[in-house]
ZATORKE-796780 format. One record per residue (C-alpha): residue number from 1; residue in one letter; x negated, y negated, z negated. Coordinates in steps of 0.5 Angstrom, whole numbers, plus 2048, in hexadecimal, padded with zeros to 3 digits. Layout:
N
{num->NUM&residuo->A&east->X&north->Y&up->Z};
...
END
This chain:
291
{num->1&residuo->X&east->6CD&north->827&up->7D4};
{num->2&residuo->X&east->6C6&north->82A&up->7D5};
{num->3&residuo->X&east->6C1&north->828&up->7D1};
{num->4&residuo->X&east->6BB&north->826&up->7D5};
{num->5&residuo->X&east->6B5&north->82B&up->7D2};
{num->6&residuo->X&east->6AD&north->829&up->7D2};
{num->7&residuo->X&east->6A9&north->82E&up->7CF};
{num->8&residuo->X&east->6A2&north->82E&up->7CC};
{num->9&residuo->X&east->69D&north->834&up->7CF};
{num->10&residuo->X&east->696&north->834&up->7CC};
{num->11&residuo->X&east->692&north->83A&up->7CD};
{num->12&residuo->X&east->68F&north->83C&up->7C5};
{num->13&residuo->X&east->688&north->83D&up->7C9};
{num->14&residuo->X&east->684&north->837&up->7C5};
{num->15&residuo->X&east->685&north->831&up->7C1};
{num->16&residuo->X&east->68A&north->82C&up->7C3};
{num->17&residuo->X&east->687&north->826&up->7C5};
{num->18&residuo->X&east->68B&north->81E&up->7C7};
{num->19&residuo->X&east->68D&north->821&up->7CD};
{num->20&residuo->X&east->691&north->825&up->7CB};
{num->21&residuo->X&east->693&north->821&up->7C5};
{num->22&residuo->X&east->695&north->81C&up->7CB};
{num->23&residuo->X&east->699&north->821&up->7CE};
{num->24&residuo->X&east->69D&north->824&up->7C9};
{num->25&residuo->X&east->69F&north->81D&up->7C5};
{num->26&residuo->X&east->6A1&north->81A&up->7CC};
{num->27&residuo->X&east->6A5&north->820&up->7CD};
{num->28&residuo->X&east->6A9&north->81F&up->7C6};
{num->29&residuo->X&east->6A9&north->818&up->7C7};
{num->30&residuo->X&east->6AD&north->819&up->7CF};
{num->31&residuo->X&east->6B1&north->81F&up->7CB};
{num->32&residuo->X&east->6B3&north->81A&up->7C5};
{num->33&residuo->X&east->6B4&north->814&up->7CB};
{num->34&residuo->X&east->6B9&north->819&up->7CF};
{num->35&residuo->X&east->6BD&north->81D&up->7C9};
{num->36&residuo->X&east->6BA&north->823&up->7CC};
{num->37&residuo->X&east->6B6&north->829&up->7C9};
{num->38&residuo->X&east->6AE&north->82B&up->7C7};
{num->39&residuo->X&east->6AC&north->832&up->7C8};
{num->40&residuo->X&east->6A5&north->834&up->7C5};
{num->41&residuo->X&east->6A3&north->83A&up->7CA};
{num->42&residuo->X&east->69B&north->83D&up->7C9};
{num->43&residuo->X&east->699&north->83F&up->7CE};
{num->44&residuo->X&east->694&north->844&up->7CD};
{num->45&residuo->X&east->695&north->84A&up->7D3};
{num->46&residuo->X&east->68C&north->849&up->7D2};
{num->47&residuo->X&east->68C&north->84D&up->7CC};
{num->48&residuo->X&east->684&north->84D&up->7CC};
{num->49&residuo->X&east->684&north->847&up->7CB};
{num->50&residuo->X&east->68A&north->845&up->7C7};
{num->51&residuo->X&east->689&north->847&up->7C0};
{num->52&residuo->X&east->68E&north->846&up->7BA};
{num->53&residuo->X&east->68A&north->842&up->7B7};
{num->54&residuo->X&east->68A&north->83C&up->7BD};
{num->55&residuo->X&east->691&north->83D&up->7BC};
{num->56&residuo->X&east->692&north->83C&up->7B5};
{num->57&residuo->X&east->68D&north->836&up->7B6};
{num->58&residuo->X&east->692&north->833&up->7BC};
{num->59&residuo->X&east->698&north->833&up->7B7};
{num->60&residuo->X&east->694&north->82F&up->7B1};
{num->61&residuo->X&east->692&north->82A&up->7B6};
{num->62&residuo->X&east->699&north->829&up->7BA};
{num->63&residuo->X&east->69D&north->829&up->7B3};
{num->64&residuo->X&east->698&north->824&up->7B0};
{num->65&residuo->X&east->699&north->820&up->7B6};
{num->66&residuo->X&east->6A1&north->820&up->7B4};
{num->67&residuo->X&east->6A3&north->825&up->7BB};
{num->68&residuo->X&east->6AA&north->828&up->7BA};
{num->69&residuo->X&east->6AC&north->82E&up->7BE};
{num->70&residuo->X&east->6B1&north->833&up->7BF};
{num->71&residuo->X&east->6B0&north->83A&up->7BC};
{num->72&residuo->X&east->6AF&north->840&up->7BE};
{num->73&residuo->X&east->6A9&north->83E&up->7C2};
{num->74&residuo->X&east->6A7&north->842&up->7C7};
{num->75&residuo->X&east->6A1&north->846&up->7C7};
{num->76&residuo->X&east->69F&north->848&up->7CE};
{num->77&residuo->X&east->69B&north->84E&up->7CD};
{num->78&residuo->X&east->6A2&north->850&up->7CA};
{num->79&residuo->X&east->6A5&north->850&up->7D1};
{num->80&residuo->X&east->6A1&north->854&up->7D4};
{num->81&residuo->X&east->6A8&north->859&up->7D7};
{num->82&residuo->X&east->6AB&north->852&up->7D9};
{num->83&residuo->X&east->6A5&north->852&up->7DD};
{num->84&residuo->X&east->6A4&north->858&up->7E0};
{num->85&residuo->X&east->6AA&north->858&up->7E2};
{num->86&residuo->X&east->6AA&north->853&up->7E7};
{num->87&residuo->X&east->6A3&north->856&up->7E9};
{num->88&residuo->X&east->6A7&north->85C&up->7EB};
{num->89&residuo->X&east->6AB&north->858&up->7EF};
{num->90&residuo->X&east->6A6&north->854&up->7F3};
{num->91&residuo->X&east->6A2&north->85A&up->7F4};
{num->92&residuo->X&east->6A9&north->85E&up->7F7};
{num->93&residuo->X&east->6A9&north->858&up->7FB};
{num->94&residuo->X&east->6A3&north->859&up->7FE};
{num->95&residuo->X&east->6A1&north->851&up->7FC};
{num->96&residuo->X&east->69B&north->853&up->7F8};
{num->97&residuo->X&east->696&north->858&up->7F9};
{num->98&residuo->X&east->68F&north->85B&up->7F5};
{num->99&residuo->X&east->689&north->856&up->7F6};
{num->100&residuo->X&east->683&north->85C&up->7F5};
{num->101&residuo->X&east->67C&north->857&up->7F6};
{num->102&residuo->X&east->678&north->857&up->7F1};
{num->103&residuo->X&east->675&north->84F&up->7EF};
{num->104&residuo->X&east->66F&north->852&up->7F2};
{num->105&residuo->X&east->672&north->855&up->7F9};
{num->106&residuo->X&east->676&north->84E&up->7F9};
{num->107&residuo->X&east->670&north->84A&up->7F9};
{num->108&residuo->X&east->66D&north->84E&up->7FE};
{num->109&residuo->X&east->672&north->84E&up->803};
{num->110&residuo->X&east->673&north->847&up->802};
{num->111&residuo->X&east->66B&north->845&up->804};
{num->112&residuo->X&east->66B&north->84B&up->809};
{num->113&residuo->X&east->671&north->847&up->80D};
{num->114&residuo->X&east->66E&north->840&up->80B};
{num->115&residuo->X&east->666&north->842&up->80E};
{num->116&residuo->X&east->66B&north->843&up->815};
{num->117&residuo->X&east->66D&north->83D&up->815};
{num->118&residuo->X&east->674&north->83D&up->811};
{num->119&residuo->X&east->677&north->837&up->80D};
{num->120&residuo->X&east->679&north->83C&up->808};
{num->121&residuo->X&east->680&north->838&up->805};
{num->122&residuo->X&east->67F&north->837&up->7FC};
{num->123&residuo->X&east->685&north->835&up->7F8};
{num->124&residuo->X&east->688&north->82E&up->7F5};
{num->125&residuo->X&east->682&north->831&up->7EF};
{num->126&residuo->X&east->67D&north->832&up->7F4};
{num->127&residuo->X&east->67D&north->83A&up->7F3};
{num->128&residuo->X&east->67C&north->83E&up->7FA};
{num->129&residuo->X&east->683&north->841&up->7FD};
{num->130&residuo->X&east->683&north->848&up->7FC};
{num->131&residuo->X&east->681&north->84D&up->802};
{num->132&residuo->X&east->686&north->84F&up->806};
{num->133&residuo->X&east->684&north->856&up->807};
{num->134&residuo->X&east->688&north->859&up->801};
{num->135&residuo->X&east->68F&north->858&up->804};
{num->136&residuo->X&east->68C&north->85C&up->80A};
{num->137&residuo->X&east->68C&north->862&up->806};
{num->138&residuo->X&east->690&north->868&up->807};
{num->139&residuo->X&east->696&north->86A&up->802};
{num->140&residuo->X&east->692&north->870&up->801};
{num->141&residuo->X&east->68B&north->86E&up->800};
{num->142&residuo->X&east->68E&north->868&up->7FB};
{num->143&residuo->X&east->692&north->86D&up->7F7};
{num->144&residuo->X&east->68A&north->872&up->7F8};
{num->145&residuo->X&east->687&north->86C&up->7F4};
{num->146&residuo->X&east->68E&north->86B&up->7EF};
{num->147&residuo->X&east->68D&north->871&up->7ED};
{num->148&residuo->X&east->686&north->872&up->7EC};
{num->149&residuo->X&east->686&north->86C&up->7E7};
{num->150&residuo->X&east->682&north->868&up->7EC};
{num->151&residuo->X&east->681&north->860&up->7E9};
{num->152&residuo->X&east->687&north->85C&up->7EC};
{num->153&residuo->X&east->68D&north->856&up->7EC};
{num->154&residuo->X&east->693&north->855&up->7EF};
{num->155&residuo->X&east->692&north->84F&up->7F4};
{num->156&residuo->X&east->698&north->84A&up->7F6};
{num->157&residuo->X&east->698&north->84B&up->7FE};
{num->158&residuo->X&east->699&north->844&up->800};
{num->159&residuo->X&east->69B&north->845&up->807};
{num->160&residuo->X&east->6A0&north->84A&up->806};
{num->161&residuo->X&east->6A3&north->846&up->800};
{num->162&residuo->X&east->6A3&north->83F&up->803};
{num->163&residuo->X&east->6A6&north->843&up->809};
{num->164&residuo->X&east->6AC&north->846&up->804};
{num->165&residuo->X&east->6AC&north->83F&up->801};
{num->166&residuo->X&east->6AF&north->83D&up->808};
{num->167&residuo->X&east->6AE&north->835&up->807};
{num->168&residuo->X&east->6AA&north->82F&up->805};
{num->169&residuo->X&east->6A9&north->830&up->7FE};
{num->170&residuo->X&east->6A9&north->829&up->7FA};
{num->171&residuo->X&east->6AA&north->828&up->7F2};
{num->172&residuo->X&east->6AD&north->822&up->7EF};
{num->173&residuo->X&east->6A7&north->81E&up->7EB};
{num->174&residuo->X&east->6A9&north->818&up->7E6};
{num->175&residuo->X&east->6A5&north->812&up->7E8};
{num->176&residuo->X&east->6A4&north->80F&up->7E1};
{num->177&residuo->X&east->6A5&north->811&up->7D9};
{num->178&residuo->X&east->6AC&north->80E&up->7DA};
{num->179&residuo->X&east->6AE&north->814&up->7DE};
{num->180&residuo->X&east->6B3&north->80F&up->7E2};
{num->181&residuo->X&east->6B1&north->811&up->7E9};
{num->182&residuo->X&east->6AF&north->816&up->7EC};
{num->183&residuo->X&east->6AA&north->817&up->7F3};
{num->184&residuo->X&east->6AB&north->81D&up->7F8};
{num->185&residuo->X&east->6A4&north->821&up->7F9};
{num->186&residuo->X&east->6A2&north->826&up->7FD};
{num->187&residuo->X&east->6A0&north->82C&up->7FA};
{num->188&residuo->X&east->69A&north->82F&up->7FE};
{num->189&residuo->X&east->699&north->836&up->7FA};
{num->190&residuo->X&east->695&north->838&up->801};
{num->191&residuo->X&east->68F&north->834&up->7FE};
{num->192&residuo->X&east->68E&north->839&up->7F9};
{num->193&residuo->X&east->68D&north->840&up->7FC};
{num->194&residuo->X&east->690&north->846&up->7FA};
{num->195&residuo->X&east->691&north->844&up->7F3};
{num->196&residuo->X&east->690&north->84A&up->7EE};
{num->197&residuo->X&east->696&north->84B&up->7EB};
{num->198&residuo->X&east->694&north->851&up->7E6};
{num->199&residuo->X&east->68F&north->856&up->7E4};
{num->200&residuo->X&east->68E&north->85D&up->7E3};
{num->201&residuo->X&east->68F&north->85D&up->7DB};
{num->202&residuo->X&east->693&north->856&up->7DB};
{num->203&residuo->X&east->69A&north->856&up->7DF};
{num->204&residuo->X&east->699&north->84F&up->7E0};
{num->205&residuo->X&east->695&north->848&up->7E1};
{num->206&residuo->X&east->697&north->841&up->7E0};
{num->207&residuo->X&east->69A&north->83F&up->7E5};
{num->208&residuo->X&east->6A0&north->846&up->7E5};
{num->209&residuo->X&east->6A0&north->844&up->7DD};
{num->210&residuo->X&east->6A2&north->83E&up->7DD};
{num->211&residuo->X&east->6A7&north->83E&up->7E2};
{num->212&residuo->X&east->6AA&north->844&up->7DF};
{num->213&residuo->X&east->6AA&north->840&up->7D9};
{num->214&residuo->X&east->6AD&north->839&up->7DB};
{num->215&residuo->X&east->6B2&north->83D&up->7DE};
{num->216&residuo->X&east->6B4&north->841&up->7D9};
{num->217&residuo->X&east->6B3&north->83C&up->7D3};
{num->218&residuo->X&east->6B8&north->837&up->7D8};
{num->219&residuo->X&east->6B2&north->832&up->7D9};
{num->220&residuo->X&east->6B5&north->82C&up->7DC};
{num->221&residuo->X&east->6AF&north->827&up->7DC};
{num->222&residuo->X&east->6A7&north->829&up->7DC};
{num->223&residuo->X&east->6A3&north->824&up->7DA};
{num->224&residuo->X&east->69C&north->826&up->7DA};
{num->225&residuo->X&east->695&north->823&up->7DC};
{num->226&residuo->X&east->693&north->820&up->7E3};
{num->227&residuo->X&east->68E&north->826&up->7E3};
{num->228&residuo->X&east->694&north->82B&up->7E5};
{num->229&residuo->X&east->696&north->827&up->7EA};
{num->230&residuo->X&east->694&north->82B&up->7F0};
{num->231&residuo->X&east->695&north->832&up->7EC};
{num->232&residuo->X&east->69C&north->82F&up->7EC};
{num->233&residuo->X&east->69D&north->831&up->7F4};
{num->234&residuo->X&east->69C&north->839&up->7F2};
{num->235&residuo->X&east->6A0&north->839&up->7ED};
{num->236&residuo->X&east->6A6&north->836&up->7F1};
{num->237&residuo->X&east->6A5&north->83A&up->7F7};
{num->238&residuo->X&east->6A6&north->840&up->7F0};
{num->239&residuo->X&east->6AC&north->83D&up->7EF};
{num->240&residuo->X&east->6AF&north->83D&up->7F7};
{num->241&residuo->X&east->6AD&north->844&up->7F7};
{num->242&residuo->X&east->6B0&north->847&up->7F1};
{num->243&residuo->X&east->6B6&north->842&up->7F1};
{num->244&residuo->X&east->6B4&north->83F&up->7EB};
{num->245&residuo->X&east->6B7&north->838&up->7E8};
{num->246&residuo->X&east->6B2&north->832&up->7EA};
{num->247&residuo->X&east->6B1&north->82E&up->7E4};
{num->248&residuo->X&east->6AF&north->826&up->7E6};
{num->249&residuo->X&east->6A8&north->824&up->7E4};
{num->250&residuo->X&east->6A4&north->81F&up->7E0};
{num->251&residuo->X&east->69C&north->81F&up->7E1};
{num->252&residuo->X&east->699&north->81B&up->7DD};
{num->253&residuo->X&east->693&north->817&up->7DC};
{num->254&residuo->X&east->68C&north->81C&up->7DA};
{num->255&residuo->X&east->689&north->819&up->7D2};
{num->256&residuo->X&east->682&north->818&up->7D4};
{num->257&residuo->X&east->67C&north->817&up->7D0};
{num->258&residuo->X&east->676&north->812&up->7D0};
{num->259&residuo->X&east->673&north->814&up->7D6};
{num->260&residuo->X&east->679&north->815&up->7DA};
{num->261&residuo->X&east->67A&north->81B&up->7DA};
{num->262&residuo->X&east->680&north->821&up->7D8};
{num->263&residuo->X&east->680&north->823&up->7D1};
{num->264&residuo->X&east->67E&north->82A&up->7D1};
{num->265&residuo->X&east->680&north->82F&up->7CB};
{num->266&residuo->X&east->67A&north->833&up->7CC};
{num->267&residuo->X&east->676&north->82C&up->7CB};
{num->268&residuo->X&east->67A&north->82B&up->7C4};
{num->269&residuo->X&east->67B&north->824&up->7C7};
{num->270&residuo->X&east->67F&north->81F&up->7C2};
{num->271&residuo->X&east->681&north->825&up->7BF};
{num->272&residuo->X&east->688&north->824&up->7BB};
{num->273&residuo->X&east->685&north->828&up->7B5};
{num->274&residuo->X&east->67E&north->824&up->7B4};
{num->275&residuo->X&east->683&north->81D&up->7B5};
{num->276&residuo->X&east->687&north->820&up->7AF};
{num->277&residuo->X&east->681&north->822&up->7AB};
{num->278&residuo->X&east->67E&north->81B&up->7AC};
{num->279&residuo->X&east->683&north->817&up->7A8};
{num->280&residuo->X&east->687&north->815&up->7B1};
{num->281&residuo->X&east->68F&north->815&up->7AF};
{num->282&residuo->X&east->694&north->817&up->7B4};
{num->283&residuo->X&east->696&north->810&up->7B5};
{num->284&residuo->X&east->68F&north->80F&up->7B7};
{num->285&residuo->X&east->68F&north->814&up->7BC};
{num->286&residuo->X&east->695&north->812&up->7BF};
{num->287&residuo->X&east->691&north->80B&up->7C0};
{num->288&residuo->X&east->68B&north->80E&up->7C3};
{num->289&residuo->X&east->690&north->811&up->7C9};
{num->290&residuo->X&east->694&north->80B&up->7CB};
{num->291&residuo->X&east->69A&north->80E&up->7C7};
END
């Protein structure tokens, strides 16, 4: 019998806050419920922003919290070659390709074609699609400005991918904690644009991490905040693509603050660090969260 597999993925970016207190002892407790297996993974493919320090102060917090894993755990920005390889592979498959445009150029392109009169489409975040002329490059003049180390990141061409996908693309969405049913819905990656997959100094993004990582770490369950729940879709359609196994997913109910919105890390909302040193008890913050 296969054990069913949840896992814990922080990025040690900032300080843990409720949300992710939320997050990681519903995965225990589902994990505990179902006799399954908790794995830790840092996510820390930004290593600007991820720092050993953030990192040792996450695993104070969730050991004071009474989380158990499984070791080893998985660093990410140890997994690079993993990484590399199947952006190889995507390249090879002609399915991504070097996106140039600078923030500025993008910016400018956009309100060029919106003085014309054009709608220009943005993403599930509000972010503008990335321009099309890119992908019109010839091999020659893209291998030109490879070459002269010209900023640029590999961009998922999302028509080509969803071409190859070849079919409607859903995932299997839990409908409540209790991980007794399971809806069908439709993933839509085409609402994402060319999503970048990886960047010139970092051979991968979120989206081809973590789907690398579910798969190799045999993650049966993805249990994670209803603020994920669009990305989902780029992610599935990573899967079909790369026949990658598809994990079933739970997006759970966001921790907000006081004045109802996302708690922040870079706003060091309800930190579980000030909540420690102000005398709160692990007990008190399952309370706070609902659990």
């Amino acid at each position: 019998m296969t054990l069913l597999t949840f896992r814990f993925a922080p990025s040690p970016n900032g300080e843990l806050h409720l949300g992710h207190a939320y997050s990681a002892l519903l995965n225990q407790k589902l994990a505990m419920h179902t006799g399954g297996r908790l794995l830790l993974r840092v996510e820390d493919i930004d290593t600007t922003r991820c720092t050993p320090e953030f990192e040792a102060g996450m695993f104070a917090d969730l050991k004071w919290l009474g989380l158990g894993w499984e070791e080893p755990v998985r660093r990410q920005s140890e997994h690079f070659a993993d990484y590399e390889a199947v952006l190889e592979r995507l390249i090879r498959e002609e399915l991504v390709y070097p996106a140039f445009m600078s923030r500025g150029e993008i910016r400018a392109f956009i309100a060029d074609s919106e003085r014309r009169g054009r709608d220009w489409p943005r993403d599930p975040d509000g972010v503008p699609f990335y321009p099309s002329a890119d992908k019109a490059l010839p091999v020659k003049e893209r291998k030109r400005r490879i070459a002269e180390n010209a900023p640029f990141a590999w961009r998922l061409d999302i028509g080509a991918a969803m071409a190859r996908a070849g079919k409607d693309l859903t995932w299997a969405e839990f409908t409540d904690e209790t991980l007794s049913a399971t809806r069908p819905v439709e993933a839509r990656p085409q609402d994402w644009g060319d999503v970048i997959v990886a960047r010139r100094d970092i051979p991968t993004s979120y989206h081809l991490a973590v789907v690398i990582d579910d798969a190799l770490q045999r993650v049966s369950h993805v249990v994670r905040g209803q603020d994920l729940f669009s990305a989902t879709g780029v992610q599935r359609l990573l899967q079909e693509i790369l026949g990658l196994p598809r994990p079933v997913y739970f997006h759970h109910r966001l921790i907000l603050g006081p004045d109802g919105r996302k708690l922040s890390k870079s706003l060091r909302d309800t930190g579980l660090a000030a909540l420690r040193e102000a005398g709160a008890s692990p007990d008190d913050v399952r309370k706070l969260v609902g659990l």
